[in-house]
N, C-alpha and C positions, 0 to 999 in steps of 0.2 A: 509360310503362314504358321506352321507349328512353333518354327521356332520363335517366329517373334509372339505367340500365344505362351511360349516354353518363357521369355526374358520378362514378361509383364509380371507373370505370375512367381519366379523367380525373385523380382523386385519387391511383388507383396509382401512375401514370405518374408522376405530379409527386412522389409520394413516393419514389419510387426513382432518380428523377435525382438527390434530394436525396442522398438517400444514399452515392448514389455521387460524388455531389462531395464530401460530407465526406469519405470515403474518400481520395479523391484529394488531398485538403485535407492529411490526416495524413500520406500518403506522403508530399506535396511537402514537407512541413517534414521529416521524418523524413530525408530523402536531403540536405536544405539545411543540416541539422544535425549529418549525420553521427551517426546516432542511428540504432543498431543495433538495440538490444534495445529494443523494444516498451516493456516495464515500467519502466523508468529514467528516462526524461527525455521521457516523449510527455504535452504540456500537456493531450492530446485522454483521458489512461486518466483513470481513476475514482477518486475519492477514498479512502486508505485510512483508516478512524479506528486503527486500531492504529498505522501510523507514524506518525498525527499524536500519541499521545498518546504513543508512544517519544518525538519530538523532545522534546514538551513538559516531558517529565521530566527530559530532558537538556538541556534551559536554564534549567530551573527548579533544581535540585542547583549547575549553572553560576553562576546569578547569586545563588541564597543561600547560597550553600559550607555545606550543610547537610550533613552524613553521609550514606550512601551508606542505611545498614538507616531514618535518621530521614525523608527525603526518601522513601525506600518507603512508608512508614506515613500520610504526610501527601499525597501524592498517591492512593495508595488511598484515603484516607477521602475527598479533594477527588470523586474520580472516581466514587464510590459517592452522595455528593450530590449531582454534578450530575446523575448518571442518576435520581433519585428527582426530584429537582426540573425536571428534561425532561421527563416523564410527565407531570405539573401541567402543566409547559407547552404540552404537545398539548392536552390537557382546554382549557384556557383557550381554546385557538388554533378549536377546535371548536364551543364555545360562542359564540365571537364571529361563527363564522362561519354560525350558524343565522339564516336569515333569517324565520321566522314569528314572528321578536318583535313586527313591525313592525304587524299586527293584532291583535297582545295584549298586554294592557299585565301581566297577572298574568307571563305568561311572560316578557317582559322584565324584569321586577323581581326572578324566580327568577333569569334568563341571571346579573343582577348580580350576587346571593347567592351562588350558586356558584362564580364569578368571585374574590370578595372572599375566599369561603373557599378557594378552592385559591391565591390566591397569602398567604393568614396559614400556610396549610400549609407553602408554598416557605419564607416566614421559618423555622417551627419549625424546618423541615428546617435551614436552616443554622446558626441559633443551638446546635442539638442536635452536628451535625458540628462547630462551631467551640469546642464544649466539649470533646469529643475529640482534636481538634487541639492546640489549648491544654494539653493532660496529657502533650503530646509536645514538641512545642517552646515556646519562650518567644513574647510576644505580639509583638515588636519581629521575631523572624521571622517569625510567622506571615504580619503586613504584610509584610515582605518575599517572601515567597511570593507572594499575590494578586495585588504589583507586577506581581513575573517571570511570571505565568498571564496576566494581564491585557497584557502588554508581547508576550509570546510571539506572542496570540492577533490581536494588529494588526500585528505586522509579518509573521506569515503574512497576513492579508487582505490589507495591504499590495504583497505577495509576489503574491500570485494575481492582485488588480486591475490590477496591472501588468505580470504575463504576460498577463494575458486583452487589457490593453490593445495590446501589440506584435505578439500574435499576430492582431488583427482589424485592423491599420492597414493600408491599402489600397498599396500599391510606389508 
């Protein structure tokens, strides 16, 4: 009894030191950066998908000189697919992640099926939205769209591996 009284308390401790070194972690940079407001430029706040998906509009319109109403119309329908086809892809990510296939072989051969049908679903899903798409702008943009989405989406990764990287390198 003591001792597992000794390992809880043990675990506190050590998690709250942690915590407060990260703390101390965001001040230091905060004061090193002259970085006032919290919300602007701290590497350490939280991801928002609404600014990301403002930028992404606004280099997407940028690099295919689309209209302003045509580029509204074509990234709503983009962003309404990939939310239906992110749903599939939890399913799928869930299913992979069941481990009592590994005694059954019936259940593993379902894990498959369901697997094969939710991503023929992700296809319809896009073939369905890229019909849509195609009724608004020409195909020769549409590719230039996917480009700019797909170009967008690695040079943010880009962007963050390489703040994640400057900020974890040792002085």
């Amino acid at each position: 009894m003591k001792t597992r009284l000794f390992s809880i308390l043990l675990v506190l401790i050590i998690s709250t030191v942690y915590s407060y070194g990260q703390t101390s972690l965001r001040m230091r940079h905060q004061s090193e950066n002259g970085v006032r407001n919290m919300h602007t430029h701290d590497p350490f706040n939280k991801f928002s998908p609404e600014k990301y998906e403002q930028q992404k509009k606004e280099f997407i319109i940028q690099k295919t000189q689309l209209s302003q109403e045509k580029a509204e119309k074509v990234i709503a329908l983009l962003q309404t697919q990939r939310r239906l086809q992110r749903t599939n892809d939890r399913k799928i990510k869930e299913l992979r992640c069941n481990e009592n296939y590994k005694s059954n072989i019936a259940l593993a051969n379902s894990i498959i099926k369901q697997i094969n049908e939710l991503k023929e679903d992700n296809l319809k899903i896009e073939l369905q939205y890229q019909k849509k798409i195609l009724k608004i702008i020409s195909a020769s943009q549409y590719l230039e769209v996917i480009q700019a989405d797909f170009r967008f989406d690695r040079e943010m990764l880009s962007k963050l591996t390489s703040t994640h990287r400057k900020s974890h390198t040792p002085n």
